[in-house]
mmCIF file as gemmi writes it, N, C-alpha and C atoms, coordinates in Angstrom:
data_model
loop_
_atom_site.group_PDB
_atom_site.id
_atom_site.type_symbol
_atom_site.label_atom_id
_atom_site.label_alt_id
_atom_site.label_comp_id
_atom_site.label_asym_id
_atom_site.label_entity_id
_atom_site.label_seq_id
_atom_site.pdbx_PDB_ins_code
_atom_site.Cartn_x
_atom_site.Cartn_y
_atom_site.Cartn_z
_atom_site.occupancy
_atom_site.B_iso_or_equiv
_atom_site.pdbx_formal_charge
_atom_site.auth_seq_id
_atom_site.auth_asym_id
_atom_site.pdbx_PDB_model_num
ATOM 1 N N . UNK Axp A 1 ? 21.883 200.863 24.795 1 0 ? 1 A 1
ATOM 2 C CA . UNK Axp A 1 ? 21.328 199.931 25.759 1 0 ? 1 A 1
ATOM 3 C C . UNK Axp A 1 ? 19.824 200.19 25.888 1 0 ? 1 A 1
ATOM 4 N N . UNK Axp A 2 ? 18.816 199.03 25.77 1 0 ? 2 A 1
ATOM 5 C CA . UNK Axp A 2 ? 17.837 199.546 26.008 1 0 ? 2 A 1
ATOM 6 C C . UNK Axp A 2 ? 17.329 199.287 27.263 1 0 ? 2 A 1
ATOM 7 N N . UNK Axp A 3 ? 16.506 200.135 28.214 1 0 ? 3 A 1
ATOM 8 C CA . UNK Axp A 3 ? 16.373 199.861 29.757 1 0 ? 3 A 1
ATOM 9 C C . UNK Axp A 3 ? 15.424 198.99 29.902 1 0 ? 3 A 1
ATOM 10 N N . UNK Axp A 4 ? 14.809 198.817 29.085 1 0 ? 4 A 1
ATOM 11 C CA . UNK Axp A 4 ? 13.352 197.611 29.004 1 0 ? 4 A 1
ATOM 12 C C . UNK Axp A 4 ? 13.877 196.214 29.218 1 0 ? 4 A 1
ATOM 13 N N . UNK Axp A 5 ? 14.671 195.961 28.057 1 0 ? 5 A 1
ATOM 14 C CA . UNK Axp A 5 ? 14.941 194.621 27.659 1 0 ? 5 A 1
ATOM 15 C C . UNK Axp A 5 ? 16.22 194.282 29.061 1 0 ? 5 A 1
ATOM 16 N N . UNK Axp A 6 ? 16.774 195.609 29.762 1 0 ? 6 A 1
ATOM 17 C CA . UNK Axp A 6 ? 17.938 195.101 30.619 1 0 ? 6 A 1
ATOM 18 C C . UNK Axp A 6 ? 17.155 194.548 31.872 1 0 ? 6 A 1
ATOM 19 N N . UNK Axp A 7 ? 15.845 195.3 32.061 1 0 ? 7 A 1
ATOM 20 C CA . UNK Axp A 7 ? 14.841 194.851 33.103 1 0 ? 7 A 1
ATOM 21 C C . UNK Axp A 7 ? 14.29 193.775 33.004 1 0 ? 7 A 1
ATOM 22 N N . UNK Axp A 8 ? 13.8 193.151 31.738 1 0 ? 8 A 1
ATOM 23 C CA . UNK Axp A 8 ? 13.067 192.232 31.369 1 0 ? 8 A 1
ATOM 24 C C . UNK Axp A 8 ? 14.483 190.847 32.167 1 0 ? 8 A 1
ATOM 25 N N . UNK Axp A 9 ? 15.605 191.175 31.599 1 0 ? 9 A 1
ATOM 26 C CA . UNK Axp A 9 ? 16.568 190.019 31.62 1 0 ? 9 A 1
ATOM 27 C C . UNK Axp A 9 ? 16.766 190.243 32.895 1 0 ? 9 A 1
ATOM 28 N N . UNK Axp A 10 ? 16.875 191.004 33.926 1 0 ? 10 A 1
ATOM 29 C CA . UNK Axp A 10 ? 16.898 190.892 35.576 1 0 ? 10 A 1
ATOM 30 C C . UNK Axp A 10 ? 15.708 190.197 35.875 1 0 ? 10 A 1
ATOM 31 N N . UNK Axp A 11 ? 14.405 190.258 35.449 1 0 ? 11 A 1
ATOM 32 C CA . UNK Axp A 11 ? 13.334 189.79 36.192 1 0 ? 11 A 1
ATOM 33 C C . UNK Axp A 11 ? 13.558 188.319 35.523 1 0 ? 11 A 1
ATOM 34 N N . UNK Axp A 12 ? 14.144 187.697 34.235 1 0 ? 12 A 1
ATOM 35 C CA . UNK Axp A 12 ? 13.647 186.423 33.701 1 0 ? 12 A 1
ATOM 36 C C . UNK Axp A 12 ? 14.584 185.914 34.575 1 0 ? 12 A 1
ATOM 37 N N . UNK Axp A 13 ? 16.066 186.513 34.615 1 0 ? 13 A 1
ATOM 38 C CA . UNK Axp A 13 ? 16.935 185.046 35.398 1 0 ? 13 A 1
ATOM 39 C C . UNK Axp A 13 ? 16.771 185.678 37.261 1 0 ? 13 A 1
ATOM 40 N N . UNK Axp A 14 ? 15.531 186.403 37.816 1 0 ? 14 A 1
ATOM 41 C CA . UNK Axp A 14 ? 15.42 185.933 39.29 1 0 ? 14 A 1
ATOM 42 C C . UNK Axp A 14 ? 14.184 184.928 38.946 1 0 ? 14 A 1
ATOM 43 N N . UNK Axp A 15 ? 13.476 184.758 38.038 1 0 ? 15 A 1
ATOM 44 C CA . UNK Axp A 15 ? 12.264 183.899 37.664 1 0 ? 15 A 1
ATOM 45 C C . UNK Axp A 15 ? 12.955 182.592 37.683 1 0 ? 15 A 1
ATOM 46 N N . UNK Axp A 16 ? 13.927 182.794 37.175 1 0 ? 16 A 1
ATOM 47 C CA . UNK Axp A 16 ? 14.518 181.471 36.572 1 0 ? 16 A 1
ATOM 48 C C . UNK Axp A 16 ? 15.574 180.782 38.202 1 0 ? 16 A 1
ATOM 49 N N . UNK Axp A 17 ? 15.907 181.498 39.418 1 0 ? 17 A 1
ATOM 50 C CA . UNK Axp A 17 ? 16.401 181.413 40.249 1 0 ? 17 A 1
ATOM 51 C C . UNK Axp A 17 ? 17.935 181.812 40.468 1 0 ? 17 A 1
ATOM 52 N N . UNK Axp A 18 ? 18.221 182.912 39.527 1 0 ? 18 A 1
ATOM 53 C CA . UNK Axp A 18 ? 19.72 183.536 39.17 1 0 ? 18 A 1
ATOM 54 C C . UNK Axp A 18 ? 19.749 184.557 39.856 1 0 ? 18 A 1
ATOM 55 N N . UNK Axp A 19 ? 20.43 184.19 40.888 1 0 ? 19 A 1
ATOM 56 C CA . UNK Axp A 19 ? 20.859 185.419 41.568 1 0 ? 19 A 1
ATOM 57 C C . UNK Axp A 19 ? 21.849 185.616 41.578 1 0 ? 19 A 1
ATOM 58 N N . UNK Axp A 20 ? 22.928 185.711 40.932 1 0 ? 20 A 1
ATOM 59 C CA . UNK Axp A 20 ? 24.363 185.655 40.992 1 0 ? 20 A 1
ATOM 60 C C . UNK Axp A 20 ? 24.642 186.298 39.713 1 0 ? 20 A 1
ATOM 61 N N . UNK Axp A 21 ? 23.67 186.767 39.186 1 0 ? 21 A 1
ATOM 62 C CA . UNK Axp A 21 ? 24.416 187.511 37.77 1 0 ? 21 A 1
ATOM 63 C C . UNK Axp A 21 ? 25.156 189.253 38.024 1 0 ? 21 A 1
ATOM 64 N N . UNK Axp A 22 ? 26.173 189.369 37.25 1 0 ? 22 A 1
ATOM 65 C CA . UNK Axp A 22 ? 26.429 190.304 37.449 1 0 ? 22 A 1
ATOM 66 C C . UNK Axp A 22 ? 26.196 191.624 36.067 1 0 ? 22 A 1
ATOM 67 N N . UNK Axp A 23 ? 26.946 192.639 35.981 1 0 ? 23 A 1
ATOM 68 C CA . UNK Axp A 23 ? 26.69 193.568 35.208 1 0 ? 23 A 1
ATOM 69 C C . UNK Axp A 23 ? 27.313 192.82 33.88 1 0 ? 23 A 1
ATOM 70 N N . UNK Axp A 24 ? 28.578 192.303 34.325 1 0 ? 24 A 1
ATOM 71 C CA . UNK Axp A 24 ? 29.63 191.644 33.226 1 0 ? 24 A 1
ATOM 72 C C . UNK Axp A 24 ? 28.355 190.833 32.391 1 0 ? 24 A 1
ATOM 73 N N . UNK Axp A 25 ? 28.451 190.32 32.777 1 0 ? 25 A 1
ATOM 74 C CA . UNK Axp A 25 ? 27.221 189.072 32.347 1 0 ? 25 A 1
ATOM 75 C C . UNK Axp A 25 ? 26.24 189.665 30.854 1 0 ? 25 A 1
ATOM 76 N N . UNK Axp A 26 ? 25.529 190.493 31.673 1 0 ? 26 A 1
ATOM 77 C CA . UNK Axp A 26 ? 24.434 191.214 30.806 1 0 ? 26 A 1
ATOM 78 C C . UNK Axp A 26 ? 25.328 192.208 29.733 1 0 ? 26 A 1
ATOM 79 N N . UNK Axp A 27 ? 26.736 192.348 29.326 1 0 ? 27 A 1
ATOM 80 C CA . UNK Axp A 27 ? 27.275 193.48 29.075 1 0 ? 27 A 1
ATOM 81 C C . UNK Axp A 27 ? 27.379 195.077 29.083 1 0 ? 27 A 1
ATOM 82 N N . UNK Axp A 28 ? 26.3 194.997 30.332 1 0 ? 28 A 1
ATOM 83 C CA . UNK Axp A 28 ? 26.269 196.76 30.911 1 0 ? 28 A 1
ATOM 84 C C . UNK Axp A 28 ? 27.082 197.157 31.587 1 0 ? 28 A 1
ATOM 85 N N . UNK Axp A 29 ? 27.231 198.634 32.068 1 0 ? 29 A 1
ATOM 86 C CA . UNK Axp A 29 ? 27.446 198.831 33.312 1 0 ? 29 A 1
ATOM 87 C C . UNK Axp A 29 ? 27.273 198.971 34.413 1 0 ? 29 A 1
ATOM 88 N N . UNK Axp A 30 ? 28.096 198.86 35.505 1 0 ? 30 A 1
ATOM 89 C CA . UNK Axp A 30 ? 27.422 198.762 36.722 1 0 ? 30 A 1
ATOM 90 C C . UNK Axp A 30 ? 26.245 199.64 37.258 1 0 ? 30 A 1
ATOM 91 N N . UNK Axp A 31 ? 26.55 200.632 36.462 1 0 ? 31 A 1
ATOM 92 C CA . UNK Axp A 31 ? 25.324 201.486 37.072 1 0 ? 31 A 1
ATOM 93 C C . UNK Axp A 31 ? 23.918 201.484 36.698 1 0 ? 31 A 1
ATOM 94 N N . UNK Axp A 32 ? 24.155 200.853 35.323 1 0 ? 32 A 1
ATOM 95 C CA . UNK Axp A 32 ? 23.152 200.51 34.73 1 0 ? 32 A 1
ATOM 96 C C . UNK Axp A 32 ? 22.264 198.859 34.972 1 0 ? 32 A 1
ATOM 97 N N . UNK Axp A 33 ? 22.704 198.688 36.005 1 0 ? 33 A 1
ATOM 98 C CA . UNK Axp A 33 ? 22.391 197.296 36.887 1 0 ? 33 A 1
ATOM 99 C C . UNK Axp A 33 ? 22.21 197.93 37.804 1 0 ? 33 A 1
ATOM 100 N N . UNK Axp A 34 ? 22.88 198.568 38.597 1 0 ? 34 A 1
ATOM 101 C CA . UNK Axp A 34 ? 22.363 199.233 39.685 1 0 ? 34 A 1
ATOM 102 C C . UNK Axp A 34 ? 20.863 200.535 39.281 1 0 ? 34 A 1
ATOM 103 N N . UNK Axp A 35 ? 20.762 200.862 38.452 1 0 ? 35 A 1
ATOM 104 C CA . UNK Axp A 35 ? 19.515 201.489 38.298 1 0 ? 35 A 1
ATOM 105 C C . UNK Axp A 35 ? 18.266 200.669 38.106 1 0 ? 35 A 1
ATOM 106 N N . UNK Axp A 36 ? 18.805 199.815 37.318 1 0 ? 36 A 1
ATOM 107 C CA . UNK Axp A 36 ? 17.527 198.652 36.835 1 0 ? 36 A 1
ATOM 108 C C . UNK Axp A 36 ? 17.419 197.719 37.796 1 0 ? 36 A 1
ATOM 109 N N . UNK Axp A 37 ? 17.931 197.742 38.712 1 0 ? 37 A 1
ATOM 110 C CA . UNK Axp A 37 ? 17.67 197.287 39.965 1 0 ? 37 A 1
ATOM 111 C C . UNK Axp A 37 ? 16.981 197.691 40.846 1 0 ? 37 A 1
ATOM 112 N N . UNK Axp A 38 ? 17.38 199.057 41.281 1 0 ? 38 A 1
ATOM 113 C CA . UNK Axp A 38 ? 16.641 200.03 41.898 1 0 ? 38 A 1
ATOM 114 C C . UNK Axp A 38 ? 15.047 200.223 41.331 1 0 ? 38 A 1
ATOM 115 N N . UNK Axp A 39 ? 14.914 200.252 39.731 1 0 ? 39 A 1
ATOM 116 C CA . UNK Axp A 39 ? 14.077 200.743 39.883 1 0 ? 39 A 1
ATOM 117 C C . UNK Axp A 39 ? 12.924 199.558 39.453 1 0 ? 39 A 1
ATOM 118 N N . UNK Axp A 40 ? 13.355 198.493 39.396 1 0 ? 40 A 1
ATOM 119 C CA . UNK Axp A 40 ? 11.861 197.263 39.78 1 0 ? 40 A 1
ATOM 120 C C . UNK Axp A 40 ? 11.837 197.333 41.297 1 0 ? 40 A 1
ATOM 121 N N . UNK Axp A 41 ? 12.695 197.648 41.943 1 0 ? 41 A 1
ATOM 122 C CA . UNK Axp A 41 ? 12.444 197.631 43.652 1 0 ? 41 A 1
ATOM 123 C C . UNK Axp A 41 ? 11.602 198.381 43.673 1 0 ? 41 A 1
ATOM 124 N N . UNK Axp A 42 ? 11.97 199.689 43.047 1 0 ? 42 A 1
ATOM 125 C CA . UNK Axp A 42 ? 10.827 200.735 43.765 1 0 ? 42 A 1
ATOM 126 C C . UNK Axp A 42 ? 9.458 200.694 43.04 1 0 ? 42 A 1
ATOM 127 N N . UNK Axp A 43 ? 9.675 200.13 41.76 1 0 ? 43 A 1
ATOM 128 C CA . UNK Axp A 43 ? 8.325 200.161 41.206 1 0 ? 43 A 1
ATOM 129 C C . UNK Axp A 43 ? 7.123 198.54 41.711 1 0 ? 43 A 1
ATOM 130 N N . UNK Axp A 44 ? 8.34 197.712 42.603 1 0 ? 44 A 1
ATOM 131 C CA . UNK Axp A 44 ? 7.482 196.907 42.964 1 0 ? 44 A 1
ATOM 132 C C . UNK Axp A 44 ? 7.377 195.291 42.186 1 0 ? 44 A 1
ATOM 133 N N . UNK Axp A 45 ? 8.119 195.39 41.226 1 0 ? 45 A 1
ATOM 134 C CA . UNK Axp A 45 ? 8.279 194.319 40.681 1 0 ? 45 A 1
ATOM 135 C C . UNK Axp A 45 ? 9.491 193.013 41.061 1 0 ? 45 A 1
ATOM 136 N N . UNK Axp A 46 ? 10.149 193.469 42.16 1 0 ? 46 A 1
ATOM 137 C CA . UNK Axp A 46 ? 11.592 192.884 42.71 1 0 ? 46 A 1
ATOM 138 C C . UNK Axp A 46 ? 11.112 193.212 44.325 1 0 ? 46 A 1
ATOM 139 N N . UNK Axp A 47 ? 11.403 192.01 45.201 1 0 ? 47 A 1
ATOM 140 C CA . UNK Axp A 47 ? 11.543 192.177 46.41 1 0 ? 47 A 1
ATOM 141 C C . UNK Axp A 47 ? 13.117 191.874 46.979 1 0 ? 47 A 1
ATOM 142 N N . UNK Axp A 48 ? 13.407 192.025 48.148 1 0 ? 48 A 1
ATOM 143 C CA . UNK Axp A 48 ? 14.935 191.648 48.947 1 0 ? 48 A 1
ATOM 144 C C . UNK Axp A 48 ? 16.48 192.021 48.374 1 0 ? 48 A 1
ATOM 145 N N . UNK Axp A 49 ? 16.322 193.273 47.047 1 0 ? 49 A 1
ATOM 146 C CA . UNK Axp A 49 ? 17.486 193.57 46.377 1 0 ? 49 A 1
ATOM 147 C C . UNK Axp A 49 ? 17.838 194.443 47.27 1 0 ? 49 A 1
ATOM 148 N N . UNK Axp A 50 ? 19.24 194.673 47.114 1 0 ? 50 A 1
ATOM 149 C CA . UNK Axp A 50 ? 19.943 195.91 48.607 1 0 ? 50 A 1
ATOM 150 C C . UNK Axp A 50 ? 20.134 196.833 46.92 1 0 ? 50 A 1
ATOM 151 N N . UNK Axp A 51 ? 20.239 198.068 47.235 1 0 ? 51 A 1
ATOM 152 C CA . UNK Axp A 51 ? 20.936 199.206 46.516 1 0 ? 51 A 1
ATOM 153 C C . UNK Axp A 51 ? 21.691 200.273 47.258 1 0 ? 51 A 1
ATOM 154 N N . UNK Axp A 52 ? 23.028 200.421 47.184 1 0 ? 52 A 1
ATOM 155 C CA . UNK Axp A 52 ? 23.179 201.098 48.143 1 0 ? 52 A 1
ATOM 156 C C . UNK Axp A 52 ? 24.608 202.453 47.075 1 0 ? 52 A 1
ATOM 157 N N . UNK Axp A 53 ? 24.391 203.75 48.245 1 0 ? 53 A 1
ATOM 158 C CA . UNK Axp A 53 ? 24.598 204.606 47.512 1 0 ? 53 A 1
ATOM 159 C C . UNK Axp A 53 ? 26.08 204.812 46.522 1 0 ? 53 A 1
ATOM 160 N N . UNK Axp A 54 ? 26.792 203.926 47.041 1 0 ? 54 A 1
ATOM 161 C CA . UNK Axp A 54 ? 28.077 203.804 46.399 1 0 ? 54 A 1
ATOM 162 C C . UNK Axp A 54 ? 27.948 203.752 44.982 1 0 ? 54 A 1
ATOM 163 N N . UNK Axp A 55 ? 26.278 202.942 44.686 1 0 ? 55 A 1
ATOM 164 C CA . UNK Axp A 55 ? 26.42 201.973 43.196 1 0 ? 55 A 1
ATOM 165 C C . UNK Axp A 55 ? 26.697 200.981 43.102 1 0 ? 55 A 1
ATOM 166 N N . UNK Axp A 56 ? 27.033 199.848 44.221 1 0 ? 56 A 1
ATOM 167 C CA . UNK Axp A 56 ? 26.795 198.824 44.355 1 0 ? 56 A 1
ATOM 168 C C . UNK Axp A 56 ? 25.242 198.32 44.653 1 0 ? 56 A 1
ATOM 169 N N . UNK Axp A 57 ? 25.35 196.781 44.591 1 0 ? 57 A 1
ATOM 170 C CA . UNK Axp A 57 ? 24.461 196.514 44.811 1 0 ? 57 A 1
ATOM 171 C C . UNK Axp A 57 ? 23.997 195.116 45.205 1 0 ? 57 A 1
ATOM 172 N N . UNK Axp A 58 ? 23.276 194.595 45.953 1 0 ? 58 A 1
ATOM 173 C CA . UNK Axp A 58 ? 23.327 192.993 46.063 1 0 ? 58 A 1
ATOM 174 C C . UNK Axp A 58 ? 21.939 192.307 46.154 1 0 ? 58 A 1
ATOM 175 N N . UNK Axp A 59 ? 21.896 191.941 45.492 1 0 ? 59 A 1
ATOM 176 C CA . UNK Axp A 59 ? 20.68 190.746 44.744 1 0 ? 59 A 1
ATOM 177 C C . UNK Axp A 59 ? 20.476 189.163 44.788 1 0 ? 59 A 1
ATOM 178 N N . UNK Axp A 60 ? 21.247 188.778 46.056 1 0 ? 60 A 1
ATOM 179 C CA . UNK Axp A 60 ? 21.342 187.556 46.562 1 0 ? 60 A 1
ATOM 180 C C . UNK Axp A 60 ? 20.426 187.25 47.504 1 0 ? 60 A 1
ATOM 181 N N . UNK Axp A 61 ? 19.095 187.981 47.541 1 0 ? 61 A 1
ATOM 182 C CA . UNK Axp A 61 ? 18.471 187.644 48.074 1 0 ? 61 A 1
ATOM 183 C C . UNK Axp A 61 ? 17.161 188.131 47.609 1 0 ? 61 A 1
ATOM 184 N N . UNK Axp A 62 ? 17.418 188.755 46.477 1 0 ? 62 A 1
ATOM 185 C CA . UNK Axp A 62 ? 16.208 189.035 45.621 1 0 ? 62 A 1
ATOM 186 C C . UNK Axp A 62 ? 15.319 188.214 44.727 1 0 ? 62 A 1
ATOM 187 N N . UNK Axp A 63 ? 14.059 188.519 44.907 1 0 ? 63 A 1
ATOM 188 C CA . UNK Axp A 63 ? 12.974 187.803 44.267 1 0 ? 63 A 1
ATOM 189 C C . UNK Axp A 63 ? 12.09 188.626 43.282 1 0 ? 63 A 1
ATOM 190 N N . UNK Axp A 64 ? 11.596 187.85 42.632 1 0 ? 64 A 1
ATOM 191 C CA . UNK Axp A 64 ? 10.32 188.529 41.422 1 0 ? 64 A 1
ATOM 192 C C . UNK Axp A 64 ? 9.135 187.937 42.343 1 0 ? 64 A 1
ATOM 193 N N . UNK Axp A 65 ? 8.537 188.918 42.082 1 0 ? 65 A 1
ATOM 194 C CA . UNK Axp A 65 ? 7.032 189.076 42.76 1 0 ? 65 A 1
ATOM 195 C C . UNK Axp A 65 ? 6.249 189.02 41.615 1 0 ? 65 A 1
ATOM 196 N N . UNK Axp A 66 ? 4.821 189.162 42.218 1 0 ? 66 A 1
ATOM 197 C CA . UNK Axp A 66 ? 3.442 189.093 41.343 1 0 ? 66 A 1
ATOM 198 C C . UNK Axp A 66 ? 3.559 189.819 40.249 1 0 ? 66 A 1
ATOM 199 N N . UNK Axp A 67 ? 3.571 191.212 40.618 1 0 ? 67 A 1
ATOM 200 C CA . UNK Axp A 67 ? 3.778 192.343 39.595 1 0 ? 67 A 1
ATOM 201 C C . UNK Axp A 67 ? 5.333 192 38.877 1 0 ? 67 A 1
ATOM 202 N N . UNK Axp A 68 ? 5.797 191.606 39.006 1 0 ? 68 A 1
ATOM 203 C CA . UNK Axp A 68 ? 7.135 191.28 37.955 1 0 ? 68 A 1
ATOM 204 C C . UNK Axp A 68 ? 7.094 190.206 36.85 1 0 ? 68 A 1
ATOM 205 N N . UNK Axp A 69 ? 6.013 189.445 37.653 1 0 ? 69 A 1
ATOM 206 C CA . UNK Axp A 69 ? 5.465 187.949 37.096 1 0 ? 69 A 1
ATOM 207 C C . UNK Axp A 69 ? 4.326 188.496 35.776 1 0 ? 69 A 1
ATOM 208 N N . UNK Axp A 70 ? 3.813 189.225 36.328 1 0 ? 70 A 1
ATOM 209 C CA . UNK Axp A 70 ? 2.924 189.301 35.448 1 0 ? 70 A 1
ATOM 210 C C . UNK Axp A 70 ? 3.834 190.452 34.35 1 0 ? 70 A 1
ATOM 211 N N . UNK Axp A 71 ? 4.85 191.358 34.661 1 0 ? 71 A 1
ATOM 212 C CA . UNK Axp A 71 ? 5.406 192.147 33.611 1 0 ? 71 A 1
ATOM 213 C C . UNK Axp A 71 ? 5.909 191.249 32.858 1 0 ? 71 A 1
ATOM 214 N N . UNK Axp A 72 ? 6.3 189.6 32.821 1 0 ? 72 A 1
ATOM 215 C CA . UNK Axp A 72 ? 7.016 188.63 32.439 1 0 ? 72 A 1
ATOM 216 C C . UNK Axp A 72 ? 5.74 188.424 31.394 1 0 ? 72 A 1
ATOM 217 N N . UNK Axp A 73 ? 4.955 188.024 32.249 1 0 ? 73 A 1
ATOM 218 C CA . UNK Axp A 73 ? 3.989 187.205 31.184 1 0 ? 73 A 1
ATOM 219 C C . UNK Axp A 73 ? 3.082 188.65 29.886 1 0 ? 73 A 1
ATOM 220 N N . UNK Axp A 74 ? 3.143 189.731 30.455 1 0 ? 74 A 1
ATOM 221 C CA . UNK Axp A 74 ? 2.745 190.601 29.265 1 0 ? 74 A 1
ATOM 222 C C . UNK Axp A 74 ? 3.541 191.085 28.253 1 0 ? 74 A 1
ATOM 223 N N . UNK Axp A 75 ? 5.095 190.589 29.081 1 0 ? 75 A 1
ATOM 224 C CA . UNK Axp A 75 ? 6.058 190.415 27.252 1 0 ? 75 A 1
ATOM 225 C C . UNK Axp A 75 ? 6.411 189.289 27.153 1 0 ? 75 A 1
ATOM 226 N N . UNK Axp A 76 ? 5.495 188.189 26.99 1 0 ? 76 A 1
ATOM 227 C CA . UNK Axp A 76 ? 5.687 186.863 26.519 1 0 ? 76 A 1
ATOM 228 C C . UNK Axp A 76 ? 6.696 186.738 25.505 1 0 ? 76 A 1
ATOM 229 N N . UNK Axp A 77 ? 6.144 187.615 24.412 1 0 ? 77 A 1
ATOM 230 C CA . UNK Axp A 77 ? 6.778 187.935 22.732 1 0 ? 77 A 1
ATOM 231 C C . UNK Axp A 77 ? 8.066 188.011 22.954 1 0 ? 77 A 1
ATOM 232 N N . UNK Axp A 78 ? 8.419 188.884 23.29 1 0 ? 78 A 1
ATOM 233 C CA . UNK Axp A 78 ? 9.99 189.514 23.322 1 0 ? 78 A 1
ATOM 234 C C . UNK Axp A 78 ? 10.703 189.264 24.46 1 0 ? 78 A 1
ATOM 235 N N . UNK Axp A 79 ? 9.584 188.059 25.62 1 0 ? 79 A 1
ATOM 236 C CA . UNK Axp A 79 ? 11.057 186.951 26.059 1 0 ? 79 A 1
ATOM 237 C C . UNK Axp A 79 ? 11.03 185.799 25.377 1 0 ? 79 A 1
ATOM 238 N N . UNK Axp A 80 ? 10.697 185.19 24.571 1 0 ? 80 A 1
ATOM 239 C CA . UNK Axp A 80 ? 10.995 184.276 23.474 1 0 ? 80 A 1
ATOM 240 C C . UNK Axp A 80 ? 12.123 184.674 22.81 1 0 ? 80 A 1
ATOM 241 N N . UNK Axp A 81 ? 12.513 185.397 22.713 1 0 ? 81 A 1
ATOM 242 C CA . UNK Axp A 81 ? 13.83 186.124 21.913 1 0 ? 81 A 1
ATOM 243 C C . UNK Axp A 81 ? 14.858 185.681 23.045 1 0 ? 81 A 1
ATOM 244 N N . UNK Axp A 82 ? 14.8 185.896 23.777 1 0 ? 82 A 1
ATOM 245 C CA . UNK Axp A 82 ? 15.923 185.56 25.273 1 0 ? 82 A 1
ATOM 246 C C . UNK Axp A 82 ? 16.311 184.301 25.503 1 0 ? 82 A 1
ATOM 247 N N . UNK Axp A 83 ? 17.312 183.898 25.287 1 0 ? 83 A 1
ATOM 248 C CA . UNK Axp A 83 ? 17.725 182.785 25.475 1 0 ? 83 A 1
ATOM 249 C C . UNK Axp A 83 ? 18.232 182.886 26.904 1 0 ? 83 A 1
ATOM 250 N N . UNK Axp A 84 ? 18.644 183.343 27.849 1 0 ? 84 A 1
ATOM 251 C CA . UNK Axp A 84 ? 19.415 183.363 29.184 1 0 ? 84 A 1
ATOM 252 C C . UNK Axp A 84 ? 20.353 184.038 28.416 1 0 ? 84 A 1
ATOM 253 N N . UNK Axp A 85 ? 21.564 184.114 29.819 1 0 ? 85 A 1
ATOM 254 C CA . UNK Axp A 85 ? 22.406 184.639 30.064 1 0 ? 85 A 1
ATOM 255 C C . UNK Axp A 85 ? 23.654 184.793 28.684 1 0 ? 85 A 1
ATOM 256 N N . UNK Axp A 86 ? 24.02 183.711 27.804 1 0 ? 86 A 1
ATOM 257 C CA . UNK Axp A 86 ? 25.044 183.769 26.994 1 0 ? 86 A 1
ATOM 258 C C . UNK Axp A 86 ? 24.325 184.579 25.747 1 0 ? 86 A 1
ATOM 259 N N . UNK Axp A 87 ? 23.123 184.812 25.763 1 0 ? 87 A 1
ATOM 260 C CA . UNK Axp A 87 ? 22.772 185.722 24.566 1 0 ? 87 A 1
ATOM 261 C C . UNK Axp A 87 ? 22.367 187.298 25.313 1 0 ? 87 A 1
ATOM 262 N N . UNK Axp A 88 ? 22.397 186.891 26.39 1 0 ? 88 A 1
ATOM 263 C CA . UNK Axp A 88 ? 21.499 188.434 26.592 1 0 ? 88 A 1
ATOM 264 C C . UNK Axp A 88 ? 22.38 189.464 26.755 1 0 ? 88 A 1
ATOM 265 N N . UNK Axp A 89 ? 23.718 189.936 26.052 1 0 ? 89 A 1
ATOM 266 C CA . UNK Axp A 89 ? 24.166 190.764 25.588 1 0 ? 89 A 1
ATOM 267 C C . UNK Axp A 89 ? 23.824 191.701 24.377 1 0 ? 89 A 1
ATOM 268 N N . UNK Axp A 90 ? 23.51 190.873 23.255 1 0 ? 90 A 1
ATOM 269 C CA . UNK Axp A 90 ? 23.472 190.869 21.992 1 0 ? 90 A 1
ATOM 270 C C . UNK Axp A 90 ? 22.019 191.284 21.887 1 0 ? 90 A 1
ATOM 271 N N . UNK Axp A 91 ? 21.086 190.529 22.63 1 0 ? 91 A 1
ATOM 272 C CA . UNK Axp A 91 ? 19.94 190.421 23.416 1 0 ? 91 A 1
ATOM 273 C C . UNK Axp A 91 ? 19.475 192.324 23.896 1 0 ? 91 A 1
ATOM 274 N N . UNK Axp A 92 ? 20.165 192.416 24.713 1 0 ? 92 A 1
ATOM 275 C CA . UNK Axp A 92 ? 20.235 194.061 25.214 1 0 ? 92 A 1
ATOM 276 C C . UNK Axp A 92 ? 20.253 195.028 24.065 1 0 ? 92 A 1
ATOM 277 N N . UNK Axp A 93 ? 21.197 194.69 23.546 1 0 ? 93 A 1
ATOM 278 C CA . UNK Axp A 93 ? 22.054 195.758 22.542 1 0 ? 93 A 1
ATOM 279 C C . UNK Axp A 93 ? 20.606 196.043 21.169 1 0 ? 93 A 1
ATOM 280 N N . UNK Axp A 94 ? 19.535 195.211 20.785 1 0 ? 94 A 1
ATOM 281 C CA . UNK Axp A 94 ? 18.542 194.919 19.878 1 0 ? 94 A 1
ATOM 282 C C . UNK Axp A 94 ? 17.97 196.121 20.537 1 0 ? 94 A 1
């Protein structure tokens, strides 16, 4: 799994207004949604995501901010490769 490209695909579909994706989706695991969650929160690139210590987590009210916007637009390249959600398994796994 690479942690870049699992971040990149959390920030394109809250860009895109997807808040309802889950781990299934992206073919990770939960924890690995729950980290890459956590850690655009803390680095500032994600606002309104809950993380909470169980390893859950809820993102129904999360947004991409400036700094996420712009991490979007400085891998222009390698979100052209991203089709959404039905590739970004295969997508991850690269």
């Amino acid at each position: 799994m690479n942690k870049e490209r699992v971040r990149l695909a959390i920030l394109k579909e809250l860009y895109n207004g997807n808040n309802a994706f889950k781990h299934v989706d992206l073919g990770i695991e939960p924890n690995a949604l729950n980290d890459a969650v956590e850690f655009l929160q803390d680095e500032g690139y994600i606002d309104g995501a809950e993380v909470y210590l169980t390893g859950n987590y809820d993102i129904s009210n999360a947004m991409i901010i400036e700094k996420g916007e712009d991490y979007l637009e400085d891998n222009s390249l390698l979100m052209k490769a991203y089709k959404g959600l039905k590739g970004a398994r295969d997508w991850i796994k690269i």
